[in-house]
N, C-alpha and C positions, 0 to 999 in steps of 0.2 A: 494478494494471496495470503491465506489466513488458516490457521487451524482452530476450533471450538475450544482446544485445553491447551493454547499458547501463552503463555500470557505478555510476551512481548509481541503477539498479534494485537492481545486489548492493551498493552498501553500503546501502542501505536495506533490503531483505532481512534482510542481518545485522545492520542495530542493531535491526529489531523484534522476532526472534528471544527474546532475551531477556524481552525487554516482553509478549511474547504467552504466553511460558510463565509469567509471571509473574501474571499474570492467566487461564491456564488455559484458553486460546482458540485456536486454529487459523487457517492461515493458510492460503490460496489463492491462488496468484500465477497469474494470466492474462496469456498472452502478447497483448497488446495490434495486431501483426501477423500473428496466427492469425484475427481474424473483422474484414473491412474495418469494421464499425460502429463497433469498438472502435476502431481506428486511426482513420478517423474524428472522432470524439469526443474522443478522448486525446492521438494522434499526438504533438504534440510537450510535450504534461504530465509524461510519465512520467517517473519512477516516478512513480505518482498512488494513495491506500490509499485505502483506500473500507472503510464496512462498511452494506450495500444500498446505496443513493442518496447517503449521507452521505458528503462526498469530507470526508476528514481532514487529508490534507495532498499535496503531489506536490514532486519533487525531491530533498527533505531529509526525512528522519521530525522530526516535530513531537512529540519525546517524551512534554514534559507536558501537551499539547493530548488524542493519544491514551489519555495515563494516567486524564484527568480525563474524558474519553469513554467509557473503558471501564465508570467507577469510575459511570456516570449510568444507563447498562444495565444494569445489575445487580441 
């Protein structure tokens, strides 16, 4: 979840970047004030990752949280 004028959305953004290619996984950023639900529910989380239901971290990318996440999916 992401807002356009966060900017701890884009530095999150750009430190997963790497982590996501590195792991070979795609990434979908949802404006979180495009669907009131989401804003809602997130409002003031964001940046909030998620992968379905599972919130990974919000604010800060939790690198080796989602390294060791990814590394369990697998």
């Amino acid at each position: 979840m992401s807002r356009s004028y966060c900017h701890l959305c884009h530095d999150m953004e750009v430190a997963l970047a790497p982590v996501a290619a590195e792991a070979g996984v795609s990434v979908r950023v949802l404006d979180v004030d495009a669907d009131p639900a989401l804003e809602a529910r997130y409002d003031e989380w964001v940046p909030v990752l998620l992968h379905g239901d599972v919130e990974l971290c919000h604010y800060h990318l939790d690198t080796a949280k989602v390294r060791e996440y990814l590394a369990q999916i697998r």
